[in-house]
N, C-alpha and C positions, 0 to 999 in steps of 0.2 A: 428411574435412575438405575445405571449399573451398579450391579455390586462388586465390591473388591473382596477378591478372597483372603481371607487373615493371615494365611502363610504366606503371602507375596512380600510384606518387607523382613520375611526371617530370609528366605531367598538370595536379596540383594545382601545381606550381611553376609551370608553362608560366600556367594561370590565374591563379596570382597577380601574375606577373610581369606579365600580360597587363591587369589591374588598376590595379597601378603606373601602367602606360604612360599608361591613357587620363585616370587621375585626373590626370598631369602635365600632360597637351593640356591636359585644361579648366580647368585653373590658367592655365596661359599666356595659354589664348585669353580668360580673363576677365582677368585681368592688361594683355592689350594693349588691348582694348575701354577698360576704365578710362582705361588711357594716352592714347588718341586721345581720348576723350572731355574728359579733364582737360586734356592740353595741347595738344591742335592742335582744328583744326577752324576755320573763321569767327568773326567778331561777328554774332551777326543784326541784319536789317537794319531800320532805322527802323522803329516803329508812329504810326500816326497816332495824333491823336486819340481817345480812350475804345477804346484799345490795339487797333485794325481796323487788319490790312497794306492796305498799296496794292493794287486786284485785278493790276496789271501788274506787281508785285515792285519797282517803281522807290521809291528813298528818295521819303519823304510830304514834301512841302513845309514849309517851316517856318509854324508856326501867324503869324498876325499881331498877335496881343494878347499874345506873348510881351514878359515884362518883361524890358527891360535889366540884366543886371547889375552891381551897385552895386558888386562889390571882392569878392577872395576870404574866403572866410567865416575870421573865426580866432576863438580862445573863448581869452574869461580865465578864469582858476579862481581864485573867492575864496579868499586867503589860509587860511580857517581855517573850519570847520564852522561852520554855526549850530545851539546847543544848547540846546532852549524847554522850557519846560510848556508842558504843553496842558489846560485843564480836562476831564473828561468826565461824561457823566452818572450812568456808574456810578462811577468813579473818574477822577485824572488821571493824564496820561502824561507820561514825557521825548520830545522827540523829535528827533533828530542827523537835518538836512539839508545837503549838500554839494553848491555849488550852482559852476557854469560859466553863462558869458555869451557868448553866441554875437554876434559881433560883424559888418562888414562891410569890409576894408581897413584898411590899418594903421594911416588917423589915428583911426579911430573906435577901434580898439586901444588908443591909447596915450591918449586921452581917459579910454576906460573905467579901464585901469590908474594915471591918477594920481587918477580920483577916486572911486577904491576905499572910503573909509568914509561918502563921500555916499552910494552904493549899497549896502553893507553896514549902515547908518540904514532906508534906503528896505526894502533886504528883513526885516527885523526887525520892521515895525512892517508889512508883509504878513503876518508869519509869526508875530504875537502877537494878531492878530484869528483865528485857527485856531481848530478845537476839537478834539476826538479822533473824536468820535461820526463826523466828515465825513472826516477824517482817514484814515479805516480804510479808504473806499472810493474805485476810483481817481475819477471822477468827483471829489472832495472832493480828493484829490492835483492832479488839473489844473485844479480850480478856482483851487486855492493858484498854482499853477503864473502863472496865466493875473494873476490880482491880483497876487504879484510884478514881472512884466511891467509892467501897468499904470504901479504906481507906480517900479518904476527909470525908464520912459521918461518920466514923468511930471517926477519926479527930474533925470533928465538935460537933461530941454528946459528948463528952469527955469536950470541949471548953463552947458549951452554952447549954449543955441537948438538942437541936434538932439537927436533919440531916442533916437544912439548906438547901443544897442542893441536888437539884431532876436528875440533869445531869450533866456531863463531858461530852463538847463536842470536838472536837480537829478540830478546822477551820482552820487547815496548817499542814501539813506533809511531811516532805525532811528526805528522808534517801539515803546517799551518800556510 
């Protein structure tokens, strides 16, 4: 019979023990990597224009056709879903949109919120000229998008002589 040498299963421990070890390194050392990367580190620094750094590293100048800003942006959220037909060609549909209005400063805020079924009038009668067929694709969603717009600004200049409102957003869309 062969004989087994007596160090042979201190060995296989020694390796695996030796295993353990380096698997824990490379945990750690990817675990710290993550860390630095997630919470420290700089801001990088300013892109110019059509996103080129400066060749000297120095912050890019501020553009000069920069528009002033009007007021911090705040968004009302219509009270309640709007819930349509929609004709289609093969058939019609239901369709639940939930829509937000992206506003500018807090008097155009408070314009938008008291004349809430002016603008819930105005998107209804964007949102009953729809059909399904356009419906389906997004194109046809931001076209709705883009005629909602229209007529609340449309709406509102009529209301309080300004626009009021800078966006129609639509944060829920079901079409059944």
């Amino acid at each position: 019979m062969a004989e087994v040498p007596e160090d042979a299963p201190e060995e296989g421990k020694k390796k695996g023990k030796l295993m353990i070890i380096i698997i824990a390194v490379v945990v750690l050392l990817g675990a710290g990597a993550g860390a630095f990367f997630l919470l420290g580190g700089e801001e990088p620094p300013p892109m110019m224009e059509g996103g080129a750094m400066p060749a000297d590293g120095a912050p890019a100048a501020p553009a000069e056709n920069v528009s002033v800003e009007k007021g911090t942006a705040m968004y009302v959220q219509m009270p309640r879903p709007f819930t349509f037909n929609v004709p289609g060609t093969s058939r019609g549909r239901v369709v639940e949109i939930r829509v937000q209005l992206m506003v500018r400063g807090i008097e155009n805020e408070e314009l938008a919120k008291l004349h809430i079924p002016s603008i819930e009038g105005a998107l209804v009668s964007a949102f009953s000229s729809s059909n399904a067929d356009d419906l389906v694709t997004e194109a046809g969603k931001v076209a709705l998008r883009d005629q909602a717009l229209r007529d609340v600004k449309s709406t509102m200049k009529d209301i309080t002589g300004s626009e009021v409102v800078e966006k129609v957003l639509f944060t829920g869309f079901v079409m059944q």
